[in-house]
N, C-alpha and C positions, 0 to 999 in steps of 0.2 A: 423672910421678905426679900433679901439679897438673891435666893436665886431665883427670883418672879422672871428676871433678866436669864438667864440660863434656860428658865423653861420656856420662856417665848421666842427663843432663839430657835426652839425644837419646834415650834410652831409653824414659826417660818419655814423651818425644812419642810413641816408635812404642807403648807400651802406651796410650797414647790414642787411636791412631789404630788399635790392634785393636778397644779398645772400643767405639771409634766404629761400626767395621764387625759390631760383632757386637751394638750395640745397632740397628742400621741391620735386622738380620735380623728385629728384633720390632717393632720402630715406625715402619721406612721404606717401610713396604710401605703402595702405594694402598691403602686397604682395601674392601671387597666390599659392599653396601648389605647393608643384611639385607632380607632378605625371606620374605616370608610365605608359606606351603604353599597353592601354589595346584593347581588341578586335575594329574592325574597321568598321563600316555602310557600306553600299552603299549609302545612304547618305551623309556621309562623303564623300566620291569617289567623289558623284553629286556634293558634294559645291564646291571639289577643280575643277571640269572641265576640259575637255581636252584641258589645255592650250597649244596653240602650238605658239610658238618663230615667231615673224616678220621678215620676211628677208630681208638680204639687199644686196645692189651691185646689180650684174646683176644675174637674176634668168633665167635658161634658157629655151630656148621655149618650151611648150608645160608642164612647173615643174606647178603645182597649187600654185597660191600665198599662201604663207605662211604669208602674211601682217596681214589677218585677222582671227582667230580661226575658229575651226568647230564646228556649234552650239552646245552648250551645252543641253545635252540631260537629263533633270531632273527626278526621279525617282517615283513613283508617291508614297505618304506614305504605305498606304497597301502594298506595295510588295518591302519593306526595310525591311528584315530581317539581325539581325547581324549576323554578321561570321567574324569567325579570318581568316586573309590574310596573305597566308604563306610568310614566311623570312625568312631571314638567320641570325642568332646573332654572333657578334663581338666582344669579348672582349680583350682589348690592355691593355699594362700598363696605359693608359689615360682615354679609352674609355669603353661604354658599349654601343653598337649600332644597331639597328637594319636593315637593307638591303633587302628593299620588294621582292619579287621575280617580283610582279608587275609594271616592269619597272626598275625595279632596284633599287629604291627610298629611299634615306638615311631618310628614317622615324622616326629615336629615333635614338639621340646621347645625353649619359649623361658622364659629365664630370668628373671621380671618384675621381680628384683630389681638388674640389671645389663644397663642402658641401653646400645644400641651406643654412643653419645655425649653430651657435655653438653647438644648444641644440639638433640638428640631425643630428649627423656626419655621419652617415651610407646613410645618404640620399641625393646622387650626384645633382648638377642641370642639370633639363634637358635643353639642348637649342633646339634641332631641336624634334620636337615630333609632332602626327598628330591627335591627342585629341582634338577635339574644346571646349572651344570656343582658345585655345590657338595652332593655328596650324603653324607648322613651319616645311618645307621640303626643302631637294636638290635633283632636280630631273635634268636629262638628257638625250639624247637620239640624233636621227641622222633622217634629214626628207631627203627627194630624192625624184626622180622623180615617180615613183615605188613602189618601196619594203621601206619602212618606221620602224624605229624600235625606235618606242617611249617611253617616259614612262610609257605606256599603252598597252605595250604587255609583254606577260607571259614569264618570264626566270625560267632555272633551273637552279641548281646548285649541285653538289657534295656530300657538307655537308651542314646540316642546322643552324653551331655552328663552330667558328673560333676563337681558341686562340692562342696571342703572348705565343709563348713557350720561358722559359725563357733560356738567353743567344741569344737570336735573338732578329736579330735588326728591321727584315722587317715581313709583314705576307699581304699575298696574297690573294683575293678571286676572282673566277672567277665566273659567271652568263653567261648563253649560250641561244641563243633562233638562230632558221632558220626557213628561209619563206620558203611557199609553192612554190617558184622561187629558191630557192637553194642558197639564200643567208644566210651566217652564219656572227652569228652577237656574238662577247663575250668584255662583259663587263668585265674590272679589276678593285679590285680595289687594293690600296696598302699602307698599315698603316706602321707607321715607330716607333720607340722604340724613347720616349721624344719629337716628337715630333706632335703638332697638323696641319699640312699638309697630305691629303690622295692625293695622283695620282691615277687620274683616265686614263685609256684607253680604245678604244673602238673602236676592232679590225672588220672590213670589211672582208669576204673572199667570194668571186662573185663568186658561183656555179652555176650561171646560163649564159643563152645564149645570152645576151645583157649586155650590159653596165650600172654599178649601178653609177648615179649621184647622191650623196648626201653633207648635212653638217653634223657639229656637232653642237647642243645647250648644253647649258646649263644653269640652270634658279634657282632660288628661289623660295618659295611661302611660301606667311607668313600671316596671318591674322594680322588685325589690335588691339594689345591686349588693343590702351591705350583707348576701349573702356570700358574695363573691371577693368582695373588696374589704381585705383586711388585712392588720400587718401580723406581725410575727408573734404579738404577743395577745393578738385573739379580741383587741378594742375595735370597735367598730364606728368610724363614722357618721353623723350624722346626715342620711338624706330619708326627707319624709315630706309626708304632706304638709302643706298651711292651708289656712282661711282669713280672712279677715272680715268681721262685723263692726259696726260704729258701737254697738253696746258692749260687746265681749274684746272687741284690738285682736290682735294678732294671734294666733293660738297656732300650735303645730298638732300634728296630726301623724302619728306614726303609721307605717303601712298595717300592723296589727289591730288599732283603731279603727282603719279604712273597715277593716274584711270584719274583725269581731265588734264592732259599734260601729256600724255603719249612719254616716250622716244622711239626716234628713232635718232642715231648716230653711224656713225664712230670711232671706236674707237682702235688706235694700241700702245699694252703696256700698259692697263688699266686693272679693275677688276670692278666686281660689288660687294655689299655685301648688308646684312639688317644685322644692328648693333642695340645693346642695351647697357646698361650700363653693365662696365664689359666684357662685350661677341660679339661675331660674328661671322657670317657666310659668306665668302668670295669665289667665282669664279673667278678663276685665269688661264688666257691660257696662250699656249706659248710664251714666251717673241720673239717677232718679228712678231706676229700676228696680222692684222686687223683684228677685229669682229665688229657685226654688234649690238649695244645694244639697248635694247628694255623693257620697262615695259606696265603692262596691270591690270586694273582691272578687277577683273573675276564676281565680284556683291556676293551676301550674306558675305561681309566682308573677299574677300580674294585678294590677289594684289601679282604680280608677278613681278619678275625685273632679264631678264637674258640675255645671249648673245648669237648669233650665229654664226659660224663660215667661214673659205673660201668655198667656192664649191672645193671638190675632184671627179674625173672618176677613177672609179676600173674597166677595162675591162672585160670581162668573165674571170674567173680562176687567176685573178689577189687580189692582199690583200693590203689595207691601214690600216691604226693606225692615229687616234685622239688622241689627249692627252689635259690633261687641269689638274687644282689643283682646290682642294678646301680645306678652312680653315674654321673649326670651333673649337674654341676654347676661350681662355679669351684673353684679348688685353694686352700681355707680350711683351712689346717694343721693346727688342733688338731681337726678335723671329720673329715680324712683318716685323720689317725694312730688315731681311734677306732675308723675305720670296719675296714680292713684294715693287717695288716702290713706296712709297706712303701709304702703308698698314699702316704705326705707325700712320699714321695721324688719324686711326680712335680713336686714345685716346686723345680725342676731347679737347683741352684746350684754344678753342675759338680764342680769336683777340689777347690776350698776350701769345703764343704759345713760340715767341723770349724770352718770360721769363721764360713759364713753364719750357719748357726742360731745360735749365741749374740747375733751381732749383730741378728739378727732378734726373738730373747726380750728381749731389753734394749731392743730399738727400741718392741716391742711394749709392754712394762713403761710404761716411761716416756711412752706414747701415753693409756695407761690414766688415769696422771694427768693430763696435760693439755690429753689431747683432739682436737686438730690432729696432724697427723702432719708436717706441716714444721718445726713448732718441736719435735715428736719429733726431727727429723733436725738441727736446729739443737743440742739438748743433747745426744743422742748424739754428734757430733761434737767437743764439749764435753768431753765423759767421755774419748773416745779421745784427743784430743790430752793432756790429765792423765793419761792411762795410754801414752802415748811421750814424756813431760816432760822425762825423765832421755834418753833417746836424742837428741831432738831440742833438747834443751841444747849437749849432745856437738857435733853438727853446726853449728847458729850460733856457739859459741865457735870453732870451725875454722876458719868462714867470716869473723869476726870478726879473727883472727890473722893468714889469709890478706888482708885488706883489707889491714890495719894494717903488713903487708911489701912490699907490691904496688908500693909506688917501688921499693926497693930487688933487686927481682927483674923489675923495667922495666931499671934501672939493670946488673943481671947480665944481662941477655936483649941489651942493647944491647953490654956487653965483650965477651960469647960470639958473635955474631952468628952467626960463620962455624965455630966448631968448638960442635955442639951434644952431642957428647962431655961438653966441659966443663965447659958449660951446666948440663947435669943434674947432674955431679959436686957444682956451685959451687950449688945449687939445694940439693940434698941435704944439703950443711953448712949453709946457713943454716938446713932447716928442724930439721935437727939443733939447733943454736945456739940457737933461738926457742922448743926444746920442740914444734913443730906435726908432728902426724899428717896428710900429704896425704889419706888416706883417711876422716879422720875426719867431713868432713862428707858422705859416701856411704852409708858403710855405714849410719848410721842410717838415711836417707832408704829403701834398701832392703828392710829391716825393717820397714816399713808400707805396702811396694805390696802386700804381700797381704792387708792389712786394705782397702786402699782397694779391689781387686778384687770381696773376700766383697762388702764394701759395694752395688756396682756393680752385683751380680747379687742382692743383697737390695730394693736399689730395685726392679730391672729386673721379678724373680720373682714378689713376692709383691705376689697380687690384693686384697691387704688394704689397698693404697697406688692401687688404679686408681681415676682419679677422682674424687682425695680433694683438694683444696684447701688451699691456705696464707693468704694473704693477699690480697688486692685483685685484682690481673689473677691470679696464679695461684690458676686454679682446677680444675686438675690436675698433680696433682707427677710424673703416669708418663709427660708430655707433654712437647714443648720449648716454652720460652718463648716464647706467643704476640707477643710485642714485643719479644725480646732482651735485656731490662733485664740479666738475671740471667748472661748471657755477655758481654755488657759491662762488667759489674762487676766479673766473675770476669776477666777481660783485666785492668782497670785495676789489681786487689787485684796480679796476675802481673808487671805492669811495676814496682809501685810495690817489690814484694820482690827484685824483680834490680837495682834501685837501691841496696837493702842488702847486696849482694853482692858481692864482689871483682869486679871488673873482669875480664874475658879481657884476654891482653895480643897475643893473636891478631887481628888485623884480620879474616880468613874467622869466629873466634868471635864476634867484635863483633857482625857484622850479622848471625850468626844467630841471637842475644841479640834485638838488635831486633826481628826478625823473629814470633821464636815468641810474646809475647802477642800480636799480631795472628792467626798462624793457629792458637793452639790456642782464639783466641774466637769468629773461625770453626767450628772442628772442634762445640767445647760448646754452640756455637747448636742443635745438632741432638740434644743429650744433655737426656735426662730434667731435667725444672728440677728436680726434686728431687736428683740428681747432683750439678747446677750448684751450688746449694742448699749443699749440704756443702763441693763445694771453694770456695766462697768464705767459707765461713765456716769451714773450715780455713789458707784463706791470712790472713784477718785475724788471726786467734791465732795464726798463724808471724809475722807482722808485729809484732804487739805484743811475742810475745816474743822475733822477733831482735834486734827493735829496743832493746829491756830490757837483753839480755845483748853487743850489740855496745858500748853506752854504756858498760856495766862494765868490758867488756876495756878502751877506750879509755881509762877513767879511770888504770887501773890501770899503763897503759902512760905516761903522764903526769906517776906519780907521782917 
C-alpha cells in the first residue's frame, strides 16, 4: 500500500511524457518560412483541378450531376510556362490579400496582426496562400443547369488594389464576369474594420431567354502540409479538416478521411473549416440554410472540403443574391462564439473542454486586471492551489506521518525481510496504530491531474497567450525557454520537495527518486515556459505549505 505513492509518482512522469509528445505535435515541428505569393504555374492550376462541389437534394432533370468532378485535365510539362495571374490586392486594417480574378479565389491572406515570429515582426503569417508544396485557398462559385460561373472563369474588376480608408469601417470589392447567354454574374466581397469575417455575395442577373437554375458552393482546398512539416523526431502536427452539425458538434476530419470517406451530408446551421494551430479558415452560410457538404481528394496532395447550397430559379430579366461568410483568421474566442455556433469549438481542448473554459475565463479575467499574462498564470495558479488547500493538506499531513514512521517501517522491512507476507501484515497494524491512510497522500494528488491537463491544453490552445511575454528573457510564454532558467528552477523547486518527503525504503526507489528531477527538467526544457511557469510556482506553494504542515505534525508528535 505505501508504495501506491511511488508508483503514482511514475505516473505522473508518463502523463508528462504524453504531454511532452503531444505538446512536441504543435511546437516541435521545424517550421515552414512564410512566404509571400509569388507568380503562379499552370501547374499549379493543374494540381489544384477543377474541383467541382457534390450536390445534393434533388438535382433537377436534365442539371449534369455535379456528384462527381470533370476530369482533370493535366498539363503536359513542356508547355507549363510561368505567368503571374491577375488579382486584385486588399489591404484592411487585418488583412493583406490577394483576390484572383480567376474565379475569384481568395489566394493569399496574410494576417498583419500575427508576426510569423518575434525576430521578424515585419513578417505577417500567411494562412491562405497558393505556393506549393504549401497550398491553401477559398474558392466559390455557382453551378446550374446552363450558364455555370465557377472558379474557373475569368472576372474583372475595377481596380486592381483596395484599401480600408481610414475612418471606415467596411470596404467593398466587386468582380464582374457575363456569359455569352446574357447572364451577369458579380461577385462581392466585403471586409469589415476589427474584424476577421468577409461576406461574400454573389449576385445572379438573368439576361437571357430562359430560366437560370442554379446553386451556390463554397469550398476550401488545402494541401496536406504535415507532410512537409515536422520535427525531428517524426510527430506530426495536427492540421485537418472540421465540420460542424447542431446534432453531431464539432468533428475533425483528417485529410485521409477527406480522400478515403469522402463526405456527403445534410447539413442546416453548420460550417466547414480546415484548421491548424492557432488559425483557420471557416465557410459559414446563412443561418437557416440547408447545404449539402461534401469533401474530395483531388490526388497530387490536394483535398477539398466544402458545401453546396439550395437550388434558386432566376427567370429571364429576373436577379438572385447568395450569400455566405467566411472566416479566416486566428481562433479569438469570444470573436468565434459570435461569429457561428460552434466555431469556439475549434480551440480544441480535447475531453476536458468543461475544465478548460473556465480556466481560460478566469485566466482571461485576471489578465484583464494586470495585464501580462505570465503573472496571469502566476495568480491563477495561486487561486487553484487555494481551491485544492483542503486536498492537498490531506496529502502533506500523509506524507508528513509517513516520514515521521519511516525508522520504524525500516526497522519492520529489515524483521520481515524474508517473509513479505508479514511484512505487509506488520505494516498494516502500524498504520492502523498511527491513525495513517497509505492512500491519503494519492488520491488528492489525483484529483488535480485533470486541472493540470485543462491547464496544459489552455496554455497550449489559446492564440490569446502566442507571443505574449512575461518578464526579462521571456518573451514568449507559448515557447520553451530560450536559456533553461525556468526548467532548471522547476528541477531544483522538484528535488528540494522530495526532500520533504518520506524516504523510499527501496534502493531500485531511491535512484529513481534521484533520477526523475533531472529527467522531468530535461522533459520541461521543451514545454511552453508558460507551463514551466506554473509548475514552478505550483511546487513552490506545495513547498511552503508541506513544509508548514510537516513542522506541525512534528510538533505535535513531540509533544
Amino acid at each position: 500500500m505505501a508504495n501506491l505513492r511511488y508508483l503514482l509518482l511514475a505516473a505522473l512522469a508518463l502523463v508528462a511524457l504524453l504531454l511532452w509528445q503531444a505538446w512536441q505535435q504543435d511546437y516541435g515541428r521545424t517550421p515552414t518560412p512564410a512566404t509571400t505569393a509569388g507568380p503562379r504555374s499552370q501547374a499549379a492550376a493543374s494540381e489544384r483541378g477543377p474541383a467541382a462541389p457534390a450536390a445534393g437534394g434533388d438535382v433537377p432533370a436534365g442539371t449534369p450531376s455535379t456528384a462527381s468532378p470533370p476530369p482533370e485535365r493535366p498539363v503536359p510539362r513542356a508547355a507549363v510556362p510561368h505567368r503571374k495571374t491577375p488579382a486584385v490586392e486588399v489591404v484592411t486594417d487585418l488583412y493583406r490579400l490577394e483576390i484572383d480574378l480567376e474565379g475569384g479565389t481568395l489566394r493569399r491572406a496574410e494576417l498583419l496582426r500575427y508576426p510569423v515570429s518575434l525576430e521578424t515582426p515585419q513578417v505577417p503569417v500567411r494562412l491562405l496562400g497558393d505556393t506549393p508544396p504549401d497550398v491553401f485557398l477559398a474558392q466559390s462559385g455557382l453551378r446550374s443547369i446552363g450558364t455555370e460561373a465557377t472558379h474557373h472563369v475569368r472576372f474583372t474588376a475595377e481596380q486592381r488594389r483596395y484599401t480600408l480608408a481610414p475612418g471606415r469601417d467596411r470596404l467593398r470589392v466587386a468582380l464582374h464576369w457575363t456569359s455569352p447567354e446574357g447572364v451577369e454574374v458579380t461577385k462581392r466581397y466585403t471586409f469589415h474594420r476589427g474584424l476577421y469575417v468577409i461576406d461574400l455575395e454573389q449576385e445572379v442577373h438573368n439576361g437571357g431567354d430562359r430560366p437560370w437554375v442554379g446553386r451556390q458552393y463554397c469550398q476550401l482546398e488545402r494541401s496536406d502540409v504535415t507532410k512537409f512539416k515536422k520535427h525531428n523526431l517524426g510527430i506530426y502536427t495536427y492540421t485537418g479538416g472540421a465540420i460542424y452539425s447542431p446534432e453531431d458538434k464539432f468533428q475533425k476530419l483528417s485529410f485521409d478521411d477527406l480522400a478515403e470517406s469522402p463526405l456527403s451530408r445534410d447539413v442546416r446551421d453548420g460550417w466547414v473549416a480546415f484548421i491548424q494551430h492557432y488559425f483557420l479558415a471557416a465557410w459559414i452560410p446563412d443561418r437557416g440554410e440547408t447545404d449539402h457538404y461534401y469533401s474530395k481528394g483531388l490526388g497530387r496532395n490536394l483535398y477539398v472540403l466544402g458545401l453546396i447550397g439550395p437550388q434558386v430559379e432566376v427567370p429571364p430579366g429576373g436577379r438572385a443574391v447568395f450569400h455566405g461568410r467566411l472566416f479566416v483568421g486566428p481562433k479569438l474566442q469570444h470573436q468565434l462564439a459570435r461569429i457561428a455556433e460552434g466555431l469556439d469549438l475549434t480551440v480544441d481542448y480535447g475531453y476536458l473542454t468543461i475544465l478548460a473554459k473556465p480556466i481560460f475565463w478566469l485566466l482571461e479575467k485576471i489578465h484583464a486586471v494586470v495585464g501580462n499574462w505570465g503573472w496571469s498564470i502566476v495568480i491563477l495558479t495561486l487561486l487553484i492551489k487555494l481551491l485544492f488547500f483542503k486536498p492537498s493538506e490531506m496529502s502533506y499531513r500523509s506524507m508528513a506521518q509517513m516520514r515521521r514512521v519511516a525508522p520504524r517501517l525500516k526497522a519492520l522491512q529489515e524483521r520481515y525481510a524474508d517473509d513479505k507476507q508479514k511484512l505487509q501484515q506488520a505494516m498494516m497494524e502500524l498504520y492502523r496504530k498511527e491513525k495513517i491512510n497509505p492512500l491519503g497522500g494519492c488520491l488528492p494528488v489525483l484529483i488535480q491531474i485533470p486541472v493540470f491537463i485543462a491547464l496544459y491544453w489552455v496554455l497550449l490552445e489559446s492564440v490569446e497567450l502566442r507571443q505574449s511575454p512575461w518578464i526579462l528573457w521571456i518573451r514568449d510564454l507559448s515557447t520553451r525557454d530560450p536559456y533553461f532558467v525556468l526548467p532548471i528552477l522547476y528541477g531544483l523547486s522538484m528535488f528540494v520537495q522530495q526532500r520533504l518527503n518520506p524516504q523510499p525504503m527501496d534502493p531500485v526507489q531511491q535512484k529513481m527518486f534521484m533520477v526523475m528531477p533531472f529527467a522531468l527538467t530535461v522533459m520541461f526544457a521543451f514545454f511552453p515556459s508558460g507551463l514551466v511557469l506554473y509548475w514552478i510556482t505550483n511546487n513552490l506553494l506545495s513547498i511552503l505549505q508541506q513544509w508548514w504542515i510537516t513542522r506541525r505534525v512534528e510538533q505535535a508528535a513531540a509533544r
